[in-house]
MOPAC internal coordinates of N, CA, C and O (Angstrom, degrees):
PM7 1SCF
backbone

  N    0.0000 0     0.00 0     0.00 0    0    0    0
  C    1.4228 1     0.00 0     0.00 0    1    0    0
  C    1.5094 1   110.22 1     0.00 0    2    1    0
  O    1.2310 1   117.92 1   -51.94 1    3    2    1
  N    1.2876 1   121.56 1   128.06 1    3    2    1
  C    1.0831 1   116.77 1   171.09 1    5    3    2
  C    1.9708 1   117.57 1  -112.28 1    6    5    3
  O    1.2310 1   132.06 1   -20.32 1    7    6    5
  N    1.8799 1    94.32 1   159.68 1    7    6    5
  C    1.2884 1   121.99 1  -151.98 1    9    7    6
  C    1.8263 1    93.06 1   -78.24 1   10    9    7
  O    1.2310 1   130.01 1   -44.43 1   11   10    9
  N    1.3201 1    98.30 1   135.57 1   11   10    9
  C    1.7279 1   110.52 1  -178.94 1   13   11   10
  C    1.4495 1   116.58 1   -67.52 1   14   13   11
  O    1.2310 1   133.76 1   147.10 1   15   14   13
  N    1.6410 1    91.01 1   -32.90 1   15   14   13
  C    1.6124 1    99.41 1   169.63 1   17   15   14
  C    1.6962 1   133.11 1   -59.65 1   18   17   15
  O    1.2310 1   135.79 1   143.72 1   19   18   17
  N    1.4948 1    87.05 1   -36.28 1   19   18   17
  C    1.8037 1    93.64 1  -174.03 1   21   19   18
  C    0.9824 1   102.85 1  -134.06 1   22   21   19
  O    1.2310 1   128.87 1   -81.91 1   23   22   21
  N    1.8828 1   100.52 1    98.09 1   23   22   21
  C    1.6547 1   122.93 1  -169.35 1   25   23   22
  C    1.8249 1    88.41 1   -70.58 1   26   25   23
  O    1.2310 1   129.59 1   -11.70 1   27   26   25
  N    1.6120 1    99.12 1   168.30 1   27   26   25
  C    2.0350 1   105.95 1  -170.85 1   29   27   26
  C    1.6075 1    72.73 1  -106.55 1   30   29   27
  O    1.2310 1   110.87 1   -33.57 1   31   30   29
  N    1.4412 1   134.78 1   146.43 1   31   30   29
  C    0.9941 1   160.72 1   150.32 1   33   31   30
  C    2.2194 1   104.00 1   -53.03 1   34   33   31
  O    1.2310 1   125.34 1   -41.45 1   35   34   33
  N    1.0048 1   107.34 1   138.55 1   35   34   33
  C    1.5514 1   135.24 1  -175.05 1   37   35   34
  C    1.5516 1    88.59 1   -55.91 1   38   37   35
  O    1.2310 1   124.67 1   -45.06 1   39   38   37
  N    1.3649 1   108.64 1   134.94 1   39   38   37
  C    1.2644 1   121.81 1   176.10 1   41   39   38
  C    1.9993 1    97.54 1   -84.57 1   42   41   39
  O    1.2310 1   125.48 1   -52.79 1   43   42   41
  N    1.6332 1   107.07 1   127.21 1   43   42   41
  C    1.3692 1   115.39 1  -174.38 1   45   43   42
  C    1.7565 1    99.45 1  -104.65 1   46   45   43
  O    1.2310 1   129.93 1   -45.46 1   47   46   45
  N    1.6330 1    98.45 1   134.54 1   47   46   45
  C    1.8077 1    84.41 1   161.62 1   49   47   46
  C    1.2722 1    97.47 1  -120.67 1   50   49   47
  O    1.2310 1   129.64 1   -40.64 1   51   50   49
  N    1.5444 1    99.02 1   139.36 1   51   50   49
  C    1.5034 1   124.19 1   179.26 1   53   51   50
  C    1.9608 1   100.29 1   -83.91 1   54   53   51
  O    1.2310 1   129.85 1   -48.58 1   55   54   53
  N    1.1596 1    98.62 1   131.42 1   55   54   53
  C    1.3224 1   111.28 1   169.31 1   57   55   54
  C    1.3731 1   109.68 1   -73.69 1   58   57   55
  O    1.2310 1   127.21 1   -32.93 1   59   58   57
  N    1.8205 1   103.73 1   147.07 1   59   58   57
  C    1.2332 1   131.50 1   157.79 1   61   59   58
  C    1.2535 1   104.18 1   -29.14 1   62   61   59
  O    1.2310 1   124.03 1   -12.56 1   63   62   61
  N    1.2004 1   109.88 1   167.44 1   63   62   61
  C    1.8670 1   136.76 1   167.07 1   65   63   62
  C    1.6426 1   105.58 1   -86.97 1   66   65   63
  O    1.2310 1   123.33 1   141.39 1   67   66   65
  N    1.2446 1   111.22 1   -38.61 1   67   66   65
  C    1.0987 1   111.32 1  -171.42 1   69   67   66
  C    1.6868 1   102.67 1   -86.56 1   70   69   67
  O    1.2310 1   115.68 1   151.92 1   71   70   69
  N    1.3576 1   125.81 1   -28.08 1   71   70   69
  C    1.2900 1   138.49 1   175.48 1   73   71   70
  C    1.4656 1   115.11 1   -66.50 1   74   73   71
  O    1.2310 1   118.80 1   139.87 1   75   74   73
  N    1.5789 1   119.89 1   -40.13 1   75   74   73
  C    1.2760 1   113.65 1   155.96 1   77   75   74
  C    1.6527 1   121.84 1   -76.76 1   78   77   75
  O    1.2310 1   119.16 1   154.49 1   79   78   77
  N    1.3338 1   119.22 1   -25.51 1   79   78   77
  C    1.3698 1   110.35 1  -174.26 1   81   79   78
  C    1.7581 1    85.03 1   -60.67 1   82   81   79
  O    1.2310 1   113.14 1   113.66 1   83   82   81
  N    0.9965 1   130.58 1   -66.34 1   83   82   81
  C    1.6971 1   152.66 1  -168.54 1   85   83   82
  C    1.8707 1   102.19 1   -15.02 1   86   85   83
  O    1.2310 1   132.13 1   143.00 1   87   86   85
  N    1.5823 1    94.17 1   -37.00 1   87   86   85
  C    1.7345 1   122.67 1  -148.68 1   89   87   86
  C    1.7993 1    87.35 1  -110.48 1   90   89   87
  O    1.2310 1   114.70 1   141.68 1   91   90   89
  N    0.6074 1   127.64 1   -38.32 1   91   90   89
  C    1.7062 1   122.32 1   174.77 1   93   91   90
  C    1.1991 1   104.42 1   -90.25 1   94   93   91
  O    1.2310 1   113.32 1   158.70 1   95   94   93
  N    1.0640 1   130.23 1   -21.30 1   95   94   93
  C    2.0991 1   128.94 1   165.63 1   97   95   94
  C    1.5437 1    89.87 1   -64.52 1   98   97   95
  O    1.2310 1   112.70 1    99.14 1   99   98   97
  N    1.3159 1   131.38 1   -80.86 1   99   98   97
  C    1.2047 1   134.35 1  -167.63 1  101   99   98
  C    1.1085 1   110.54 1   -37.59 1  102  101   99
  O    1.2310 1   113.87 1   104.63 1  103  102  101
  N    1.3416 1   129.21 1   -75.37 1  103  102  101
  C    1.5730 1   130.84 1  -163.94 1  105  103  102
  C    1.7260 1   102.79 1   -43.49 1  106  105  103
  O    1.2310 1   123.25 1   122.62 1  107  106  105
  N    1.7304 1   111.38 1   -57.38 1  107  106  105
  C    1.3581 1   128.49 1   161.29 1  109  107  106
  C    1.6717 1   107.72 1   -12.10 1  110  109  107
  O    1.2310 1   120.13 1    95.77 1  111  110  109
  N    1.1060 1   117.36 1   -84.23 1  111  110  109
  C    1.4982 1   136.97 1  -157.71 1  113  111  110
  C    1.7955 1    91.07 1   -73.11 1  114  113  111
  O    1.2310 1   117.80 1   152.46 1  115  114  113
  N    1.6135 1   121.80 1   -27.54 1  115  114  113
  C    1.5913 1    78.91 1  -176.37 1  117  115  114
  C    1.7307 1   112.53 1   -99.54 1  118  117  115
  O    1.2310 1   130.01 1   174.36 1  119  118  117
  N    1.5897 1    98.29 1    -5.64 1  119  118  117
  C    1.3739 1   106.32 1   167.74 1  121  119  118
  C    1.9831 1    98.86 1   -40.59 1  122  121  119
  O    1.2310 1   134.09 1   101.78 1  123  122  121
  N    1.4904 1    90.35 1   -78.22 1  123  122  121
  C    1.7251 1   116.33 1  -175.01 1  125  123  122
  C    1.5197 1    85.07 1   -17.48 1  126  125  123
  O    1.2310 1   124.88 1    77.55 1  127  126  125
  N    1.4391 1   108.24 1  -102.45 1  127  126  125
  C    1.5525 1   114.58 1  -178.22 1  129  127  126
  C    1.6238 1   132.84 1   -20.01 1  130  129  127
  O    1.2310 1   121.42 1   149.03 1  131  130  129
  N    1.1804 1   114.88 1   -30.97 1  131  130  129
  C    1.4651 1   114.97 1   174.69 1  133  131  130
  C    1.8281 1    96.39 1   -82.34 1  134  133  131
  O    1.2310 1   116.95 1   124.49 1  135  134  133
  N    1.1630 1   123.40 1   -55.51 1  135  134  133
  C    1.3996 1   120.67 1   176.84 1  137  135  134
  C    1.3490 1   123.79 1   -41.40 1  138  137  135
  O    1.2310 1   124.98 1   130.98 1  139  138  137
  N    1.5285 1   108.03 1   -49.02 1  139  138  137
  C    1.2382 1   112.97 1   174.12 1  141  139  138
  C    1.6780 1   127.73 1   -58.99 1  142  141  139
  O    1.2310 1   122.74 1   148.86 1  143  142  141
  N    1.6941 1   112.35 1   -31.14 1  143  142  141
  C    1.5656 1   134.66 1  -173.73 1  145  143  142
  C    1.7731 1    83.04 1   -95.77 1  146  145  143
  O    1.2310 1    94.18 1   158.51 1  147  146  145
  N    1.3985 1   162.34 1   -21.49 1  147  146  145
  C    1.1638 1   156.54 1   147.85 1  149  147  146
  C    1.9945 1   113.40 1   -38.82 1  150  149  147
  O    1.2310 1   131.30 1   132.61 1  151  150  149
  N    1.6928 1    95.80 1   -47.39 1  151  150  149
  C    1.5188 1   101.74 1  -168.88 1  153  151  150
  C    1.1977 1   101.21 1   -96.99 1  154  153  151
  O    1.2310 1   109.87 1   173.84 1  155  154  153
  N    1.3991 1   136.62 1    -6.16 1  155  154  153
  C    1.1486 1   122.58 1   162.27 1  157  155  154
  C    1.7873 1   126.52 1   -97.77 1  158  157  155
  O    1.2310 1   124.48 1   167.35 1  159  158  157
  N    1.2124 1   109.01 1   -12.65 1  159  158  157
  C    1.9345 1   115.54 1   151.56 1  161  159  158
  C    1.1637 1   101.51 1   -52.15 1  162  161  159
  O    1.2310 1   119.07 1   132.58 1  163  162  161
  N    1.4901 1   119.38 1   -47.42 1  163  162  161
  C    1.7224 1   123.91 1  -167.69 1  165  163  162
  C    1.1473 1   119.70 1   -65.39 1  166  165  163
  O    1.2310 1   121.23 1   147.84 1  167  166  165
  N    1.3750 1   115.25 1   -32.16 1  167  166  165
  C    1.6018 1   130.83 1  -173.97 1  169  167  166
  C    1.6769 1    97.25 1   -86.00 1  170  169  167
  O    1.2310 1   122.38 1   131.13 1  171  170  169
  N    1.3579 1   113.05 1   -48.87 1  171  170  169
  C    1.5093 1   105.34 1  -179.13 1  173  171  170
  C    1.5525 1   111.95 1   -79.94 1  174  173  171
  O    1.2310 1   111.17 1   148.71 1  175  174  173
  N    1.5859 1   134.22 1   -31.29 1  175  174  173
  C    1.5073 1   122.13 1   147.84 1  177  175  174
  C    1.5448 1   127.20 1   -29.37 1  178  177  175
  O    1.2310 1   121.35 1   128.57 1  179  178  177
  N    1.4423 1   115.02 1   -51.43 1  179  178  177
  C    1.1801 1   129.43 1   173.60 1  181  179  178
  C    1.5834 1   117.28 1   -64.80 1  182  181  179
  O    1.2310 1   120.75 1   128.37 1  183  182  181
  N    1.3450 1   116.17 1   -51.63 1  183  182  181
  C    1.6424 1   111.63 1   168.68 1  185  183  182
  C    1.5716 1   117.22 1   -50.23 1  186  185  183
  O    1.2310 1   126.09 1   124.79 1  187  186  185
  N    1.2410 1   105.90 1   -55.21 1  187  186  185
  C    1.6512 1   108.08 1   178.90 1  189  187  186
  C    1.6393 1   108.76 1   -42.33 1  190  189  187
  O    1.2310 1   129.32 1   120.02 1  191  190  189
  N    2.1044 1    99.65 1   -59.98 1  191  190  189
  C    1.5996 1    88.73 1  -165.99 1  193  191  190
  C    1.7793 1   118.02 1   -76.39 1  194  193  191
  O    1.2310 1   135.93 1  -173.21 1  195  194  193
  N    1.0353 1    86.78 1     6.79 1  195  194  193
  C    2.1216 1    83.56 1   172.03 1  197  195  194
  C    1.7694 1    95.64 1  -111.82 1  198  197  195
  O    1.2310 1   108.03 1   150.27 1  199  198  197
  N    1.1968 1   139.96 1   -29.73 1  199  198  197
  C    1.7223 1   122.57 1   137.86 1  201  199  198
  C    1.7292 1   122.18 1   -17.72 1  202  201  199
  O    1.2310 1   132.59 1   102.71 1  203  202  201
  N    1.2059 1    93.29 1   -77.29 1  203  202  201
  C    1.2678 1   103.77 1   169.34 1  205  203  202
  C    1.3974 1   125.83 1   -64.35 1  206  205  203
  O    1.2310 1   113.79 1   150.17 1  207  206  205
  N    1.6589 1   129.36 1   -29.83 1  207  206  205
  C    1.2592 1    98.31 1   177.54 1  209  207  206
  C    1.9400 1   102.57 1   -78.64 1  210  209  207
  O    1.2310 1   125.00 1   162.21 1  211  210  209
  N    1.4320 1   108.00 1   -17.79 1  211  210  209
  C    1.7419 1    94.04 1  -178.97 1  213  211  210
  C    1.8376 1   110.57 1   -76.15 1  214  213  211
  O    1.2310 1   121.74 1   160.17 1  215  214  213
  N    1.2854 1   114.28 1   -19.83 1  215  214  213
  C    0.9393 1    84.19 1  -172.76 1  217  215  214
  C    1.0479 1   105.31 1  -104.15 1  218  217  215
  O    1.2310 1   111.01 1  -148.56 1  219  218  217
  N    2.0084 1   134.51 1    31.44 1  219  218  217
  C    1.3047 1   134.40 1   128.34 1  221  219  218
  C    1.8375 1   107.67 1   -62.38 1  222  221  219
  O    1.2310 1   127.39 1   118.72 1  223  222  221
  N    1.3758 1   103.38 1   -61.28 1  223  222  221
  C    1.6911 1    97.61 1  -166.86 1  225  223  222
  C    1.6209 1   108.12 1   -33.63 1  226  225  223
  O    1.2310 1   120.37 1   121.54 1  227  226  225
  N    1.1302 1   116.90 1   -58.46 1  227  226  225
  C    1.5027 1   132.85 1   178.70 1  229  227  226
  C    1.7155 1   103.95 1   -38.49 1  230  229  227
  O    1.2310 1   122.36 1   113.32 1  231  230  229
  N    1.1616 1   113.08 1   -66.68 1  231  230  229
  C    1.5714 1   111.25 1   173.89 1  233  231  230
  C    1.1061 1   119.18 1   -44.11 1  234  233  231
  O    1.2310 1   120.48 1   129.20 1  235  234  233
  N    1.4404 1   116.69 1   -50.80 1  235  234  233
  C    1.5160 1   137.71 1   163.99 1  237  235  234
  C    1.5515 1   107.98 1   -27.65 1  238  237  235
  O    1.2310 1   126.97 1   109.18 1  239  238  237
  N    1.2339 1   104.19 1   -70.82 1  239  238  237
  C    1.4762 1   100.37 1  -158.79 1  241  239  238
  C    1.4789 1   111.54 1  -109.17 1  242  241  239
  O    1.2310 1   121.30 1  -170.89 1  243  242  241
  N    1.1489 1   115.13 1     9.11 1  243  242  241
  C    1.9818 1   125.25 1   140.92 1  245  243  242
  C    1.5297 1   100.28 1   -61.65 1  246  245  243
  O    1.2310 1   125.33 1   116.02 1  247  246  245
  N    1.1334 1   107.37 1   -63.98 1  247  246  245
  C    1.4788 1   104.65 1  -175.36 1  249  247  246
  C    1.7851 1   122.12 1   -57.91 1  250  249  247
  O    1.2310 1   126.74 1   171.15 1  251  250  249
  N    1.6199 1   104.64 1    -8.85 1  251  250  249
  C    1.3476 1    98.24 1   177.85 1  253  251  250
  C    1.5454 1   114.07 1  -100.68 1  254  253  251
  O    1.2310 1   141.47 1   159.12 1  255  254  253
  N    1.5884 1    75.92 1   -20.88 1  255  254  253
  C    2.1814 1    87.70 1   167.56 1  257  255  254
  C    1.4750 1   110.10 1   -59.05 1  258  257  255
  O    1.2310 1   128.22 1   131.72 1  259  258  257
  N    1.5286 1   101.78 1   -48.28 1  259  258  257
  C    1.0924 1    77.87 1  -161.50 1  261  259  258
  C    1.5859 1   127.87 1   -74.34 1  262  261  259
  O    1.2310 1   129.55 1   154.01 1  263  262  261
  N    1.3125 1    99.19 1   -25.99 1  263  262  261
  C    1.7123 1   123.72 1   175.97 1  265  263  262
  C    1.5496 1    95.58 1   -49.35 1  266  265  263
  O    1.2310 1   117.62 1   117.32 1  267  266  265
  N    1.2555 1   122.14 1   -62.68 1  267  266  265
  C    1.7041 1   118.61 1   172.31 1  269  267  266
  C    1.5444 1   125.07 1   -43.05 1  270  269  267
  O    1.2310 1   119.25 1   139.86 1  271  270  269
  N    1.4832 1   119.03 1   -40.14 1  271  270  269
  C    0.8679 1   108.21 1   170.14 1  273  271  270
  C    1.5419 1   130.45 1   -89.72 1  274  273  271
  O    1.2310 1   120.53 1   164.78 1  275  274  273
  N    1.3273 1   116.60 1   -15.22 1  275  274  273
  C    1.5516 1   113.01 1   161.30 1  277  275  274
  C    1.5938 1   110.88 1   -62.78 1  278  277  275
  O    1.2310 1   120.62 1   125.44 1  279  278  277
  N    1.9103 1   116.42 1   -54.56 1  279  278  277
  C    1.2509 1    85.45 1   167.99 1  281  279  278
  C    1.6197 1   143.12 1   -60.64 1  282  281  279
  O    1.2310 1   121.73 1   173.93 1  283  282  281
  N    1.5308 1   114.29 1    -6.07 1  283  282  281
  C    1.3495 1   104.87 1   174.08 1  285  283  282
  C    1.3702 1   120.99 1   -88.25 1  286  285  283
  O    1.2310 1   130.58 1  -168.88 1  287  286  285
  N    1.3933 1    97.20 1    11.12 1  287  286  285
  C    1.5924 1    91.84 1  -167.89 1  289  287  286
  C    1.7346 1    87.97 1  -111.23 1  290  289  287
  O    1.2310 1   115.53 1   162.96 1  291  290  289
  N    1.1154 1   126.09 1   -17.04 1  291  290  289
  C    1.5044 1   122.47 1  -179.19 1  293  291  290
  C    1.6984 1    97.81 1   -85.07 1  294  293  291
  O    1.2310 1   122.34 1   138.26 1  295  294  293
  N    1.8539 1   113.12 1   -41.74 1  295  294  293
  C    1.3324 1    94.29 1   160.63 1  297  295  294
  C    1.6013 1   151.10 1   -34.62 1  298  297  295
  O    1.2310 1   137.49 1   125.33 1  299  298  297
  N    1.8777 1    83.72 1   -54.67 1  299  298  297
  C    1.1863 1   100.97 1   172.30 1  301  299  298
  C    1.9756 1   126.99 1   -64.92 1  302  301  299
  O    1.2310 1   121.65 1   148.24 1  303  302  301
  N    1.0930 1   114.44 1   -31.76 1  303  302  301
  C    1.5530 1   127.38 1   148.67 1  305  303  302
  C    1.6480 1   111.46 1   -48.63 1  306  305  303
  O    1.2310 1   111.25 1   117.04 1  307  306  305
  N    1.5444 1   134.08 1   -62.96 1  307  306  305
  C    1.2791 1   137.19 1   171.08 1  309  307  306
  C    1.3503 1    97.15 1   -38.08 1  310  309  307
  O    1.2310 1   120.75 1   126.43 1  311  310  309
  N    1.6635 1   116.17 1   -53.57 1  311  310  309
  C    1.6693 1   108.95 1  -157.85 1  313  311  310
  C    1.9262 1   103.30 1   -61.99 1  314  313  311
  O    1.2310 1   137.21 1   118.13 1  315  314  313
  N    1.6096 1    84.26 1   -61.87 1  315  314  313
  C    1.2827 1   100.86 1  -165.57 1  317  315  314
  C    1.8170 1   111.76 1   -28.62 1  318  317  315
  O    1.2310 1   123.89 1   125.11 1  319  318  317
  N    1.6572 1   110.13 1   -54.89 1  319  318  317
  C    1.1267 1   118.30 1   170.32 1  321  319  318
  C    1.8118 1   128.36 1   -56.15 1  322  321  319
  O    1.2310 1   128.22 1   149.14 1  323  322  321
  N    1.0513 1   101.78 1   -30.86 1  323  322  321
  C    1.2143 1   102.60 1  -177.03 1  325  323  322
  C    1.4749 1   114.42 1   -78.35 1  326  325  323
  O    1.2310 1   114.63 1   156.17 1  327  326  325
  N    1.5172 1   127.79 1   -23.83 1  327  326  325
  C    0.9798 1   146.57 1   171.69 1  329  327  326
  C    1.2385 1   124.17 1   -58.24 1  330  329  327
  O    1.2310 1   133.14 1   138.08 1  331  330  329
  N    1.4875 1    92.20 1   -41.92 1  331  330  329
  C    1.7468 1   118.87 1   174.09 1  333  331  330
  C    1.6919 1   101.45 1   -76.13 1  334  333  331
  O    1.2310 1   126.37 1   130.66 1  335  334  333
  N    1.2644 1   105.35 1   -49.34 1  335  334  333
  C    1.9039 1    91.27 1  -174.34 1  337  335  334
  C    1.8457 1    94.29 1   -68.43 1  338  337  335
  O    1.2310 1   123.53 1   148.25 1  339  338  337
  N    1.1363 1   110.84 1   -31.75 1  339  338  337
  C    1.2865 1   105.60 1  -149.32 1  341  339  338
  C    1.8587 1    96.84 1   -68.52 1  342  341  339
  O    1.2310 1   124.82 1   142.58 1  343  342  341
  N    1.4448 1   108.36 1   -37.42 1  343  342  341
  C    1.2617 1    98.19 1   176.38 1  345  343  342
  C    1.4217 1   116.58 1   -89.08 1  346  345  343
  O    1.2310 1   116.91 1  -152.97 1  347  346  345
  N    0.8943 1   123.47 1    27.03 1  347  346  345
  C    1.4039 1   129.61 1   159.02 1  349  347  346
  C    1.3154 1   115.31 1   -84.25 1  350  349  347
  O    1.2310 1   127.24 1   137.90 1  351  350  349
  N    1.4741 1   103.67 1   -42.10 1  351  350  349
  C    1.7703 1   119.77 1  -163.31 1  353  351  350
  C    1.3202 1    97.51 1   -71.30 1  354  353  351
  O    1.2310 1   121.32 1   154.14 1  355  354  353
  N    1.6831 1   115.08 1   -25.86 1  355  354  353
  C    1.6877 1   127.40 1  -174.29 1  357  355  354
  C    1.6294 1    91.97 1   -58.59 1  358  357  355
  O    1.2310 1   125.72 1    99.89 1  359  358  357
  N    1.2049 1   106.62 1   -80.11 1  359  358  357
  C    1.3818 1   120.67 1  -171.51 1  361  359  358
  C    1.5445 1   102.34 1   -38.82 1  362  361  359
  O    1.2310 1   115.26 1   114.59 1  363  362  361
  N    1.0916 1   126.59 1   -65.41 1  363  362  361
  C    1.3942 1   103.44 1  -176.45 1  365  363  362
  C    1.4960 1   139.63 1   -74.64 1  366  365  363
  O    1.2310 1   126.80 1   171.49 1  367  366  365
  N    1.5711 1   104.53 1    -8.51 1  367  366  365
  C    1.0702 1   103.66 1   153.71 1  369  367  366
  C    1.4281 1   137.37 1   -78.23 1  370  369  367
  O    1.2310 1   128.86 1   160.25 1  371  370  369
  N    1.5296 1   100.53 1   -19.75 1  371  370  369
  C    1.5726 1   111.78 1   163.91 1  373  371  370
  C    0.8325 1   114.79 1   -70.62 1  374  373  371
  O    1.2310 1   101.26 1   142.41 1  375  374  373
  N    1.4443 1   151.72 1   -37.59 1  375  374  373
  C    1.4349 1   161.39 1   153.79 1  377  375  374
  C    1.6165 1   117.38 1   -26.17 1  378  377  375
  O    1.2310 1   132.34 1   125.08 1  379  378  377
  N    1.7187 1    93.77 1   -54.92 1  379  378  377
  C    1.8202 1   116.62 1   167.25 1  381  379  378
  C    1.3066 1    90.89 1   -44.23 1  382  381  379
  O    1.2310 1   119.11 1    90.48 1  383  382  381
  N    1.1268 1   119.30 1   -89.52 1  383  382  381
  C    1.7374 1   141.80 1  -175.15 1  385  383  382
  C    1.4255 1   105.96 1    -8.77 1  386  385  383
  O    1.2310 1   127.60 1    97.03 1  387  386  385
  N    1.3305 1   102.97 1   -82.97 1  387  386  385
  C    1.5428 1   117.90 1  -176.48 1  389  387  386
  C    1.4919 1   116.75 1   -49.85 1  390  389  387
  O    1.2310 1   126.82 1   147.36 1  391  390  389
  N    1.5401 1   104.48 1   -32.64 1  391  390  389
  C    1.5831 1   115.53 1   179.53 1  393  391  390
  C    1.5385 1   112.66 1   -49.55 1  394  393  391
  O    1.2310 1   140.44 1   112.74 1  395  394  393
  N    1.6981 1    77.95 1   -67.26 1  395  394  393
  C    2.1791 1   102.71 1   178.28 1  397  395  394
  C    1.6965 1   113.00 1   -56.81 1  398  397  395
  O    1.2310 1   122.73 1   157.46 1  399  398  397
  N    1.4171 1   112.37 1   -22.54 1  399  398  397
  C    1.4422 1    95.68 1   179.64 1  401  399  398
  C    1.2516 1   108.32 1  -100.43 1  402  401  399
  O    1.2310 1   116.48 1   169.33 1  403  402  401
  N    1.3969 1   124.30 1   -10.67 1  403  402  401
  C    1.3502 1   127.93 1   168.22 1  405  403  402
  C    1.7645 1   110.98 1   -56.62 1  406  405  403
  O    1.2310 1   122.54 1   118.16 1  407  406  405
  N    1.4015 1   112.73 1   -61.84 1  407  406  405
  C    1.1621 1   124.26 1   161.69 1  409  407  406
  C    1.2151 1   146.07 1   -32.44 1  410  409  407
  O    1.2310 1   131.50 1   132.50 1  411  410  409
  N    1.8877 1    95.40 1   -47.50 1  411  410  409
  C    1.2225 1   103.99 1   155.02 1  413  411  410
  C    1.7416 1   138.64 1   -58.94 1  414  413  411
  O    1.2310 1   131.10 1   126.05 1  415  414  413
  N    1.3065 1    96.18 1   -53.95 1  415  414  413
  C    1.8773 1   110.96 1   156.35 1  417  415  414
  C    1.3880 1   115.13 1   -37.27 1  418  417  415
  O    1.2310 1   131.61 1   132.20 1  419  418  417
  N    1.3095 1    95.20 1   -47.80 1  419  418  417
  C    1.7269 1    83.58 1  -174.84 1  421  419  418
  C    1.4093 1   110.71 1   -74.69 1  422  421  419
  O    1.2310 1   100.73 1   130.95 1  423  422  421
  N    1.1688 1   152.59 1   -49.05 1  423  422  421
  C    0.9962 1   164.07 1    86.26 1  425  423  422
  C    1.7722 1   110.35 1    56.00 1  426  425  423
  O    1.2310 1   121.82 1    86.94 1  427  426  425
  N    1.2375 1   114.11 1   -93.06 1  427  426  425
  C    1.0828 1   106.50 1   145.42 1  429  427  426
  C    1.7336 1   154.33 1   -25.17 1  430  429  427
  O    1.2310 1   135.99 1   129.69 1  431  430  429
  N    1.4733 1    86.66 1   -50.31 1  431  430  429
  C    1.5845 1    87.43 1   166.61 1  433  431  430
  C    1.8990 1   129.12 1  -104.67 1  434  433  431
  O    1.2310 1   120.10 1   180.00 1  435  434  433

């Protein structure tokens, strides 16, 4: 019969050697495995955000093409026109020219 006072402590079984090596492989391998599924979120976090920053840059600088090329083409209208007044202004100032030295000759002689 045993005393109420002095409970017997739970019979423990100590594992094998081979049962803990068994148990430190495991823990081992799922460490490994969680690390490994850690560096690969990281690797695929990282693909997305350099995806995304190129396929901002790309937007970026379509959008600067294109801004460049409307203004060169409104340039090219400014030029075109100005070329046109400008050679007009030629002509009539050559006209002036030719006028005044015509005038002058006569004038002179």
């Amino acid at each position: 019969m045993q005393n109420a006072s002095s409970p017997v402590p739970p019979v423990v079984r100590v594992p094998s050697p081979q049962e803990l090596s068994q148990l430190a492989q495991s823990i081992l391998q799922s460490a490994l495995i969680k690390k490994q599924l850690e560096e690969q979120k990281e690797r695929f976090a990282r693909r997305q955000q350099e995806r995304y920053i190129c396929l901002s840059l790309k937007c970026l600088y379509l959008s600067y093409l294109t801004y460049c090329i409307s203004h060169l083409n409104k340039s090219r209208l400014l030029i075109t026109s100005s070329v046109q007044w400008d050679h007009r202004r030629y002509h009539a100032s050559a006209y002036s020219t030719s006028l005044l030295l015509s005038t002058l000759s006569t004038m002179t002689s």
